[in-house]
Every structure is written in structure tokens, then in C-alpha cells.
C-alpha positions as CSV (number, residue, x, y, z in Angstrom):
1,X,29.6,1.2,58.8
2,X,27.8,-1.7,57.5
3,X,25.4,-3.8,59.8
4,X,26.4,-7.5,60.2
5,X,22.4,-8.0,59.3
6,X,22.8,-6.0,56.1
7,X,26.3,-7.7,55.2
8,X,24.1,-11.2,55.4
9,X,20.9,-9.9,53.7
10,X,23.6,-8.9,50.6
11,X,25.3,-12.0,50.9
12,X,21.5,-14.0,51.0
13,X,20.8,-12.0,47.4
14,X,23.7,-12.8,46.1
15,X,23.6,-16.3,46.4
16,X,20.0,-16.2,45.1
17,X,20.9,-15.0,41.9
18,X,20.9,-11.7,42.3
19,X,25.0,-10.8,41.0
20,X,26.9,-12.5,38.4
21,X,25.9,-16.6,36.9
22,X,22.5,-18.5,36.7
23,X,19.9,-17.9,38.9
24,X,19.6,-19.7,42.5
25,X,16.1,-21.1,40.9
26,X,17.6,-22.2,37.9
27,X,20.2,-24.5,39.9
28,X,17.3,-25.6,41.9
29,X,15.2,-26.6,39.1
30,X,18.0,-28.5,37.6
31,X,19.7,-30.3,41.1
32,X,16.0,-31.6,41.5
33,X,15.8,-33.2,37.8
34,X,15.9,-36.9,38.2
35,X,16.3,-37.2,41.5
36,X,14.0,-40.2,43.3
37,X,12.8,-39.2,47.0
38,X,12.6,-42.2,49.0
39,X,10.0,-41.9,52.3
40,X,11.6,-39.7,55.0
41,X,14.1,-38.7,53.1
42,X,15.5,-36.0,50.2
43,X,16.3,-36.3,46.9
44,X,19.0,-39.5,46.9
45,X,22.3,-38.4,47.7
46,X,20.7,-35.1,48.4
47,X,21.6,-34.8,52.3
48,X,18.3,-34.5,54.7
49,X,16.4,-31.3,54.1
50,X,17.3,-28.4,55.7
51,X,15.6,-28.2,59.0
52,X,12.9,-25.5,59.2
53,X,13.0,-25.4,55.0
54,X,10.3,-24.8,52.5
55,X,10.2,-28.5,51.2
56,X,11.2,-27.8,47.9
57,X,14.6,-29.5,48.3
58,X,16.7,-26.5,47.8
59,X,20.0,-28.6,48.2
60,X,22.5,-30.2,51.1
61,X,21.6,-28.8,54.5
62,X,24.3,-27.0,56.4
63,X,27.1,-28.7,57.8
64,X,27.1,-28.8,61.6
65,X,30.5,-29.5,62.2
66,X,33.9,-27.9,61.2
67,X,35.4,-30.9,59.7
68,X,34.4,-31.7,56.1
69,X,31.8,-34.1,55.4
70,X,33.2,-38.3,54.7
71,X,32.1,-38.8,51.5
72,X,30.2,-42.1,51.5
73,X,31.2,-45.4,50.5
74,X,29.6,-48.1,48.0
75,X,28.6,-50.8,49.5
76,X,31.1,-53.4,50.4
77,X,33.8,-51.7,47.5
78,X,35.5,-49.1,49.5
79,X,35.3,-46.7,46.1
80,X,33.2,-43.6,46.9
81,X,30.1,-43.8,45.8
82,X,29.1,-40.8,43.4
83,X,27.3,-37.9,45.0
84,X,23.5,-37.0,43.7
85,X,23.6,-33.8,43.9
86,X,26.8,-33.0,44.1
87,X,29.3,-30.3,41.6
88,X,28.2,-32.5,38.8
89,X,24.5,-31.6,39.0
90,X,25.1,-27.9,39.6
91,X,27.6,-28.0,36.3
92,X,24.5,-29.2,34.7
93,X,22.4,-27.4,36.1
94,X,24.3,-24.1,34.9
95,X,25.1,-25.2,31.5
96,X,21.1,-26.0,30.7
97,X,20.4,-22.7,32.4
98,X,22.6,-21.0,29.7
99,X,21.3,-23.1,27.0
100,X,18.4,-22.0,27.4
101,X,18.6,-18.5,28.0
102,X,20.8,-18.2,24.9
103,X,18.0,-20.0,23.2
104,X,15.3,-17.8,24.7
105,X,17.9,-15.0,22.8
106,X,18.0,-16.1,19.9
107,X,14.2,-16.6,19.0
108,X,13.5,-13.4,20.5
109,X,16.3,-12.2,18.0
110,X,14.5,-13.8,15.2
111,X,11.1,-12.7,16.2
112,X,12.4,-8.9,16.2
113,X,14.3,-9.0,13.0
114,X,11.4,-11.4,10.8
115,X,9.4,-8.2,12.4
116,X,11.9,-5.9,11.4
117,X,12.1,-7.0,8.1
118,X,8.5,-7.2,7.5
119,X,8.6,-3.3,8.4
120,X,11.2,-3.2,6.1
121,X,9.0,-4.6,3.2
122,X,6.1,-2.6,3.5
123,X,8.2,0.0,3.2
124,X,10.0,-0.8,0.4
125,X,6.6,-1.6,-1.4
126,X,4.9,1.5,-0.6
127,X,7.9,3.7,-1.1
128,X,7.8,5.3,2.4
129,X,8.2,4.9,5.9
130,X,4.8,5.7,7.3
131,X,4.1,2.8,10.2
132,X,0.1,2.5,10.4
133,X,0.5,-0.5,13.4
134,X,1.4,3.0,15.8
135,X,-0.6,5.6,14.2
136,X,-3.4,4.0,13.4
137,X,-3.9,5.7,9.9
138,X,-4.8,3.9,7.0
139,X,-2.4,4.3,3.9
140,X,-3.2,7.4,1.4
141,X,-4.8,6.4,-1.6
142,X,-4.0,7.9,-4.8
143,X,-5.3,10.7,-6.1
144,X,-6.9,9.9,-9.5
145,X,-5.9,12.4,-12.1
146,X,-8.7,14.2,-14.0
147,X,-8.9,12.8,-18.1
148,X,-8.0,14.8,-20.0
149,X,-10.4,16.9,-22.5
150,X,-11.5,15.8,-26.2
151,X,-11.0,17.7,-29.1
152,X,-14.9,18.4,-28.7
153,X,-14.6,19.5,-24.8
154,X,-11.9,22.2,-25.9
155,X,-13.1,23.5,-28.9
156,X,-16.5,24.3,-26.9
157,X,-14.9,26.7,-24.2
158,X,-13.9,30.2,-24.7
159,X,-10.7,31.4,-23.5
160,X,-9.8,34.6,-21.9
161,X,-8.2,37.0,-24.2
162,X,-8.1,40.7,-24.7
163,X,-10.2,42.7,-26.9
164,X,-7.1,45.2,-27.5
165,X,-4.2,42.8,-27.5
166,X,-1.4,43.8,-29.2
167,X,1.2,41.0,-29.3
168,X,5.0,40.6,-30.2
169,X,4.5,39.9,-33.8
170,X,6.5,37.3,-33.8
171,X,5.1,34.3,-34.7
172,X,6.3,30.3,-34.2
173,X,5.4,27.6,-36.3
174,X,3.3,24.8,-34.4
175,X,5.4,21.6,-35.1
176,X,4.0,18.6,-37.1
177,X,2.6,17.3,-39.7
178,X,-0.6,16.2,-41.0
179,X,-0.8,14.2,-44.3
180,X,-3.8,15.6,-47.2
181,X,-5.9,13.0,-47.0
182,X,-7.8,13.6,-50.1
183,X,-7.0,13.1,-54.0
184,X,-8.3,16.6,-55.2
185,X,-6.0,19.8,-55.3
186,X,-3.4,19.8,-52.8
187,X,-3.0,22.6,-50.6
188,X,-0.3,23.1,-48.6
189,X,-0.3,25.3,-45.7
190,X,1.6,26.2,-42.4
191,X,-0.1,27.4,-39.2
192,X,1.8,29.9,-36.9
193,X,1.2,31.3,-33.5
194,X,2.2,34.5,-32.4
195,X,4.0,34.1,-29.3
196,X,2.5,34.9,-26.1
197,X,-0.9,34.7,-26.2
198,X,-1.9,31.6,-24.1
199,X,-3.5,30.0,-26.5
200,X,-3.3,26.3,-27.3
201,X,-1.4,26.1,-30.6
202,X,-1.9,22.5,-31.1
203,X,-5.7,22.8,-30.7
204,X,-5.9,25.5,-33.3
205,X,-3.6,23.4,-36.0
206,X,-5.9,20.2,-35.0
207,X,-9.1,22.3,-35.9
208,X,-7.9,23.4,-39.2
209,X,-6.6,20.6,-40.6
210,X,-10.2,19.0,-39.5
211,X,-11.8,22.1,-40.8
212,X,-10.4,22.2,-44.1
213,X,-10.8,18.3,-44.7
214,X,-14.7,18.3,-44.0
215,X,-16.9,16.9,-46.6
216,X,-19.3,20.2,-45.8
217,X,-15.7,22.6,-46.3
218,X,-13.9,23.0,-49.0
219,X,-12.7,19.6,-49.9
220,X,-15.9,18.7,-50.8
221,X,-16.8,16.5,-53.3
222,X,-12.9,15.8,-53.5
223,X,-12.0,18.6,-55.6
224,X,-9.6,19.6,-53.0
225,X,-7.4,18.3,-49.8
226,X,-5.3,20.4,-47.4
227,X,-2.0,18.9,-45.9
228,X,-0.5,21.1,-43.1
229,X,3.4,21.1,-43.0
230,X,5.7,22.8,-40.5
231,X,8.9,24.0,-42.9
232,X,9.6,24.2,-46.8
233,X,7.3,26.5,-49.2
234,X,3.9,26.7,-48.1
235,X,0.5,27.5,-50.5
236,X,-0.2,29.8,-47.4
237,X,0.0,30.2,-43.5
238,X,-3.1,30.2,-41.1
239,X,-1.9,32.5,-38.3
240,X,-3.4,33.0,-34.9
241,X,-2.5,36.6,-33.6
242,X,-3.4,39.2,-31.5
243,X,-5.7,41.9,-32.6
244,X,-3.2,44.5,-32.9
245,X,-0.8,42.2,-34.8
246,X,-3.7,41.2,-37.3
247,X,-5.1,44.6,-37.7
248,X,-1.2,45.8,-38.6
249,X,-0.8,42.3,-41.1
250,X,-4.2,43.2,-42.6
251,X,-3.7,46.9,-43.0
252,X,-0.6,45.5,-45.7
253,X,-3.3,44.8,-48.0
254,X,-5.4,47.3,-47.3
255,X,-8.0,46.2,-45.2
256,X,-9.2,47.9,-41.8
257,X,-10.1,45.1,-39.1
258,X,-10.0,47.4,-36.4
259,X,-14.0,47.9,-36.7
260,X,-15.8,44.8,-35.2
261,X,-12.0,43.4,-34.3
262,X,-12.8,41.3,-37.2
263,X,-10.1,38.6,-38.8
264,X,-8.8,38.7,-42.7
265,X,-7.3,37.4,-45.6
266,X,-4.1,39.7,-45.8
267,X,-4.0,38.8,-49.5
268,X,-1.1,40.7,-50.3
269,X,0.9,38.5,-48.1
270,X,1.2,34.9,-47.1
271,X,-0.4,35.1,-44.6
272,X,-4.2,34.4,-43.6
273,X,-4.9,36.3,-40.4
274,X,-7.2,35.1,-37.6
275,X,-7.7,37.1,-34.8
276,X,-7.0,35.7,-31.5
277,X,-9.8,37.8,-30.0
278,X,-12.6,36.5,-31.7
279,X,-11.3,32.6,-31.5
280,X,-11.2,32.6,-28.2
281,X,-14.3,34.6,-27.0
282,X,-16.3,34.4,-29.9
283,X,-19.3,36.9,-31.1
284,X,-22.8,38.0,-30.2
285,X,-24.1,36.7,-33.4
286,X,-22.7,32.8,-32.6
287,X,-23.6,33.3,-28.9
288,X,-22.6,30.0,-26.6
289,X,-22.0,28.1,-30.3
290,X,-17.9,28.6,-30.3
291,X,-17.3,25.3,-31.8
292,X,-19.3,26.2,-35.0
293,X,-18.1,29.9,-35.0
294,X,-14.5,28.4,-34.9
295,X,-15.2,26.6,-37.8
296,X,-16.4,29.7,-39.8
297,X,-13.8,31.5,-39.5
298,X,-11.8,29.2,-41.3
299,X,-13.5,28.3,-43.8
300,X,-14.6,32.2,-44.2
301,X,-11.1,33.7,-44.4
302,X,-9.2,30.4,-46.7
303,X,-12.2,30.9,-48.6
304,X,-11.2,34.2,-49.6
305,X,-7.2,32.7,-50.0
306,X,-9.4,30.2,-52.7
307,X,-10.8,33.3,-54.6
308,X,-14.4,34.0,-53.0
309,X,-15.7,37.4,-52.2
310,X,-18.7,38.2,-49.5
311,X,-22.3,37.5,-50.3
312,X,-25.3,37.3,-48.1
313,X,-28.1,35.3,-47.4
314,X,-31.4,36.4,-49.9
315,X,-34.3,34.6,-47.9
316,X,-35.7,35.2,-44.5
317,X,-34.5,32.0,-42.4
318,X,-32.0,30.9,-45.0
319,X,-28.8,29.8,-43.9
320,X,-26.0,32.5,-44.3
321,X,-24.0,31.5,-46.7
322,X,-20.0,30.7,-45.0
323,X,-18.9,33.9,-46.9
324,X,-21.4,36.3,-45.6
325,X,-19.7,38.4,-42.7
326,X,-21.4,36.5,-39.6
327,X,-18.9,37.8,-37.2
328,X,-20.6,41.3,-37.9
329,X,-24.4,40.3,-38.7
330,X,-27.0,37.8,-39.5
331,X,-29.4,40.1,-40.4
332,X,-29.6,42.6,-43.5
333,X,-32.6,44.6,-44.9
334,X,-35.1,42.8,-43.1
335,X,-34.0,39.4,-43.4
336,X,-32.8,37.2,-41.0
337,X,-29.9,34.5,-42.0
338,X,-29.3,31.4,-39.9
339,X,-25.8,31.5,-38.7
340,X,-23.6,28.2,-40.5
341,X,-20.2,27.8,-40.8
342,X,-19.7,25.6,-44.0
343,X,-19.4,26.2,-47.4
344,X,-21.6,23.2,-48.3
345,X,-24.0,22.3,-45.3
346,X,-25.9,20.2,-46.9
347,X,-23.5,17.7,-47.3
């Protein structure tokens, strides 16, 4: 059952606003708009205020009678005069009221969606999604990449490679070419890696062709230049290979490099024969100098491809000559030889 007291406290709400249409404050604000109180009275055309009201002039007071209300009359015309706060006004009144809540609509559309799209933005600039105004984060920075080594910085590490390697024995030509760049004899030459050892091919081919081309190697003077080529007919190949694969390409002409894991010139062959071992890790007699020990052993082993045999040192403190065997000593019958890997050091 609903109370009679309920029923009106309903009907109350729902005539302030509280269902479907403009709220009762709306109307109000718009029925007072314009309207001139004159002393004692309402707004004109009003009606008196509601007995017992709040004063705000909240529209026509109740009707006390049954019969409907003679609408007044212009002076001496006879034609109704127009009401003041009448239909009319609330029309007005409702119409402004949704004006400006559609207004109020829209800029809070626009407001969201110029937001919106400024999110939008900053994403598409930054290439994600990540919304710092909630997390409070601050965006990653990028991670600079570490430069990349000289020829210098690699040729002065050692490498880790096995003392009793025995590769594949195949081998695969490192691509490129690199023009003589001398007048002298032209030698031409291919370097080959055999596969799998780890070892940077392009490194090795960079430090022969450098090698070679030195004033203090064998193109000095000019009387020679080296050009390295990847296909056709070479003079001779460099190749980089595992100690078991050099001591097996060696042992074809003859020579034993199994003792002191030492590199040759497998003369019988095309092939000049530099073991892997000792270009990556070096020898005691070179110690921490694995750039220069590099460097001797090829100009050592292409110096016996150009015809010269081993000799040593013949003075205490003199510099061992390139074609002494440094890998194995720097010292013979009581005198000590400077380790140097060029032919012509003095140059």
C-alpha cells in the first residue's frame, strides 16, 4: 500500500526535476529572466507569491478556487492582455535549458576527444602506449649501443681457441677484394678460412692485406705490392686453420708442425698455412704483444712463399731478424734477439 504522504513526496520530486524534462530550477531561473517586481508585488504578470514561500518567486501561487482563473484584460481594449509568466516563459525557459545543456555536451565532448587525441599523439610519436600522466614514470631512454672496435682494438685481443683443434678442413674464401696498391711485382693472393673456428675472417684478410703492403714488409721500397682477390687463379692462398688441419696441409710437404704447434709454408701446395692456435693466443716469446706477433707470422711464412729460408739474430740485443723462428725462441747460444715482426724495421 502506498501512503497518501509518500504518493505526494513522489509527486513533490517529480515536479522538481527529479523524472523526465528540465529541471524545476532551470524553469525557475528562466520564468524570473526579465521580469520587473514592482513594491508589494511579484514578478509582473507573475500572480502574488505563494503565501508562506521562500521569496525566490518560484511561479503563480495556487489557485484557491475550482473555477479557472479570468485571464486579465488590457486596459480599456477588451483583448487579453499577454500573461508574464505564463506557457510562453516556461517554453523559453525549457528550450534555453536544453541549449545549454547540449552546449555544456558538446564542449565537454571536445575537451575529451582534443585529450584523447593528444594521447593519441604521443603515442603515435613514441611508438607505444605507455601513459606517464597515471603512472607517473618517465619515458625509457634509449640504450646507447657500444662503438664498435678499431682494427687496432681487435688485432690487440687474443681469442679463445684450442691448442689441439682439429677442424673440418674445409675451408671458405673470405669475400672481397682489395686493390695492390703499389707499382712493384704484383702478387696475387686469396685468403681462406677453414670453417668453424670462430674466428673473425674479415679481421684476418684486413691484417694481411695491411701486412703485406707495409713499407717495413715486403713491399718495401716498391719492389713489390700484394692485391688480395676472392676467385680466378691466385699467386697463393693465406689460410687460417686449425692445428690439426695445418699440421695434415704441412705434413704434404714434408714439414712436422706438430712440435711447438707452429704454422708453415706448405710449399708443395698453394697454400700458406697459418695456424689458428697461435693467431689467436699467441706465444710466450711475444707475451701480451699479439698485434706485432700477428704481424710476424705473415710476413714470416709469405716470406718463405718469396724464397727465404730461416736465419737468426748474430748479436746480443739485436733484433731477430722476421725469418728467425720467434714463435719457438728469441734466444740461441747465449744471445738474446729482440722480438720484431718486419722484414725491414728500420723503415
Amino acid at each position: 500500500m502506498v501512503l497518501p504522504r509518500q504518493r505526494q513526496a513522489g509527486s513533490a520530486g517529480a515536479r522538481r526535476g527529479s523524472g523526465p524534462g528540465p529541471r524545476q530550477e532551470y524553469l525557475e531561473a528562466f520564468d524570473g529572466a526579465g521580469a520587473v517586481e514592482g513594491p508589494g508585488t511579484g514578478p509582473r504578470g507573475a500572480g502574488p507569491r505563494s503565501p508562506g514561500g521562500s521569496g525566490t518567486g518560484t511561479g503563480p501561487a495556487p489557485r484557491t478556487t475550482g473555477q479557472p482563473a479570468e485571464p486579465p484584460q488590457a486596459s480599456g481594449t477588451g483583448v487579453p492582455a499577454p500573461r508574464g509568466g505564463g506557457k510562453g516563459r516556461a517554453f523559453t525557459g525549457i528550450a534555453a535549458a536544453a541549449v545549454t545543456t547540449v552546449l555544456a555536451v558538446m564542449v565537454a565532448g571536445q575537451v575529451t576527444k582534443a585529450r584523447d587525441d593528444g594521447d593519441v599523439r604521443s603515442r603515435s610519436a613514441t611508438g607505444h602506449a605507455h601513459d606517464t600522466r597515471t603512472t607517473g614514470e618517465s619515458a625509457p631512454s634509449a640504450v646507447p649501443s657500444a662503438a664498435p672496435l678499431t682494427y687496432d682494438q681487435k688485432m690487440s685481443r687474443t681469442y679463445p681457441l684450442g691448442a689441439t683443434l682439429s677442424g673440418s678442413g674445409k675451408f671458405d674464401a673470405v669475400p672481397g677484394f682489395d686493390k695492390a696498391p703499389g707499382t712493384g711485382q704484383k702478387y696475387r693472393y686469396r685468403v681462406d678460412v677453414e670453417q668453424g673456428l670462430g674466428l673473425d675472417g674479415a679481421l684476418f684478410a684486413e691484417a694481411v692485406q695491411k701486412t703485406l703492403n707495409d713499407p717495413r714488409s715486403w713491399a718495401h721500397g716498391g719492389a713489390r705490392t700484394f692485391e688480395r682477390v676472392s676467385s680466378g687463379s691466385p699467386d697463393f692462398v693465406i689460410t687460417l686453420a686449425s692445428p690439426g688441419t695445418t699440421a695434415k696441409w704441412c705434413a704434404k710437404s714434408g714439414l712436422d708442425t706438430t712440435e711447438d704447434n707452429v704454422s708453415c709454408d706448405s710449399a708443395a701446395t698453394e697454400r700458406v698455412m697459418i695456424n689458428a692456435y697461435r693467431w689467436a693466443q699467441g706465444s710466450p716469446t711475444y707475451g701480451e704483444r699479439i698485434h706485432a706477433y700477428r704481424q710476424m707470422l705473415i710476413n714470416h711464412e709469405v716470406g718463405h712463399r718469396l724464397g727465404h729460408g730461416h736465419v737468426t739474430c748474430e748479436k746480443n740485443g739485436e733484433l731477430a731478424p722476421v725469418m728467425q723462428q720467434q714463435t719457438k725462441f728469441l734466444d740461441h747460444d747465449g744471445i738474446h734477439c729482440r722480438a720484431n715482426p718486419w722484414p725491414y724495421p728500420g723503415s
